[in-house]
C-alpha positions as CSV (number, residue, x, y, z in Angstrom):
1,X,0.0,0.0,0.0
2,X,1.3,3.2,-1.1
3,X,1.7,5.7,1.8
4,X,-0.3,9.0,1.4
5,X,1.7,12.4,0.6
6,X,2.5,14.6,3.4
7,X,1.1,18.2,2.6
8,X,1.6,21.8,4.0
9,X,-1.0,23.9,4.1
10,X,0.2,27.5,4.1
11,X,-2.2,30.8,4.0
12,X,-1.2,34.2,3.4
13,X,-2.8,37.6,3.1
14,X,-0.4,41.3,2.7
15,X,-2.9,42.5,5.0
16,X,-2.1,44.4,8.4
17,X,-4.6,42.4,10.2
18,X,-7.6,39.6,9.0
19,X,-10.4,41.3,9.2
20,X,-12.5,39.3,7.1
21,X,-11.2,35.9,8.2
22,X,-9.6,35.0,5.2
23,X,-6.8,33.3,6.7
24,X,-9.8,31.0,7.7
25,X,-11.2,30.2,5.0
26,X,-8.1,29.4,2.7
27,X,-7.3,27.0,5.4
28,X,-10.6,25.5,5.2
29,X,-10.0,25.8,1.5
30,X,-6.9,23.7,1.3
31,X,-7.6,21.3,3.9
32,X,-11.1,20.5,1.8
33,X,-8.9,19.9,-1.2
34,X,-6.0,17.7,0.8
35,X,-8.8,16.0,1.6
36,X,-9.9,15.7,-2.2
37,X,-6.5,14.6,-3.0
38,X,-5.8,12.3,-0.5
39,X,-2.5,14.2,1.1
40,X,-2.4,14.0,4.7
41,X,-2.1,17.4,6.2
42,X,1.4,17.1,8.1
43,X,1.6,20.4,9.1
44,X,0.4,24.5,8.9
45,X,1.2,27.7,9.3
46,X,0.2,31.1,8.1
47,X,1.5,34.8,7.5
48,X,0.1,38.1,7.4
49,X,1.4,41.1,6.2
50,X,3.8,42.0,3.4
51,X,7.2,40.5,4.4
52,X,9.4,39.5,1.7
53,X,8.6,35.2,1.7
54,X,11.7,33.9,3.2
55,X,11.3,36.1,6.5
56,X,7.9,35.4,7.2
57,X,7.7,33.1,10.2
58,X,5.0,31.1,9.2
59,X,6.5,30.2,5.7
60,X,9.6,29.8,7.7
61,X,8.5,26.7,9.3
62,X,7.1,25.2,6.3
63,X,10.7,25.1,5.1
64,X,12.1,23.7,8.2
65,X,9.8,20.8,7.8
66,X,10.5,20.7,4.1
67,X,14.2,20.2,4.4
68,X,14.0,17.8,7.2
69,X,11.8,15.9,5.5
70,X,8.8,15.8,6.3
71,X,6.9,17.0,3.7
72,X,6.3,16.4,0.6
73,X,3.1,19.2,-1.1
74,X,3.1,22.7,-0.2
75,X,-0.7,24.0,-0.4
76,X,-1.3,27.1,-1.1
77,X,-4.6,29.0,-2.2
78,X,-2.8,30.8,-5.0
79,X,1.0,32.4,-6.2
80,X,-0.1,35.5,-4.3
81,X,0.1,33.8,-1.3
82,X,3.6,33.4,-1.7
83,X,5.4,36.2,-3.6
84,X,5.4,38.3,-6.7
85,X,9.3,38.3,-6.6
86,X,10.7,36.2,-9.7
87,X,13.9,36.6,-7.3
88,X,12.3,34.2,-4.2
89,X,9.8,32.6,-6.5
90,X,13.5,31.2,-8.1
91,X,15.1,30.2,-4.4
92,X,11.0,28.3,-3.6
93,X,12.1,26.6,-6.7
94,X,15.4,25.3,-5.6
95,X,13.9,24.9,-2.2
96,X,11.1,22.4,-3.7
97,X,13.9,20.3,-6.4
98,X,16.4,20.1,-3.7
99,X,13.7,18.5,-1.1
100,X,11.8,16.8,-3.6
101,X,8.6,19.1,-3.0
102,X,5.7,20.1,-5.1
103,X,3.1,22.9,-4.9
104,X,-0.9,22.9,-5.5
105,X,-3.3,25.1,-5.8
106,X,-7.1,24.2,-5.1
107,X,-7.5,26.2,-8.6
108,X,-4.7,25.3,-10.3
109,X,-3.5,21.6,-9.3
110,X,0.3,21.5,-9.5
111,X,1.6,24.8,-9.9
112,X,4.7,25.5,-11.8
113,X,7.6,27.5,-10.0
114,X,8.8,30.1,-12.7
């Protein structure tokens, strides 16, 4: 029996605060389509705010559990939720080959890191 894949669910908003409880609902969002999928949520975390990606805590310990291995999706609800920076969209690239990862969308299915 094939073991299921380990998933990340990560949320975002460049909001100063969640007024609106979108962190919420892209959470139940992505867990609805892990669920779909059949990944097994291993972990989450979320952001908010407009920090560049790599110093936002949240995201921060998605890759700590990326590169220790113990994930293998990262969920997100879109690209916005991680960066329009081609310059950290590149280094989530080498993150994701060098750990073996890949990223989907509830919209999109597997995203491509460009």
């Amino acid at each position: 029996m094939e073991s299921r894949k380990r998933a990340w669910a990560y949320c975002s908003i460049d909001a100063p605060e969640d007024e609106n409880d979108a962190l919420k609902k892209q959470r139940q969002l992505l867990c609805g389509y892990a669920e779909q999928m059949e990944f097994e949520i291993a972990g989450s975390s979320s952001d908010i705010g407009r920090k560049p990606l790599w110093e936002r805590s949240g995201f921060r310990r998605f890759v700590d559990a990326a590169t220790r291995g113990e994930v293998d999706i990262l969920l997100v609800t879109s690209r916005r939720c991680l960066t329009h920076s081609s310059m950290q969209m590149a280094q989530l690239k080498a993150l994701a080959e060098g750990c073996g990862l890949q990223v989907y969308s509830p919209l999109t299915g597997p995203m491509e890191l460009i």
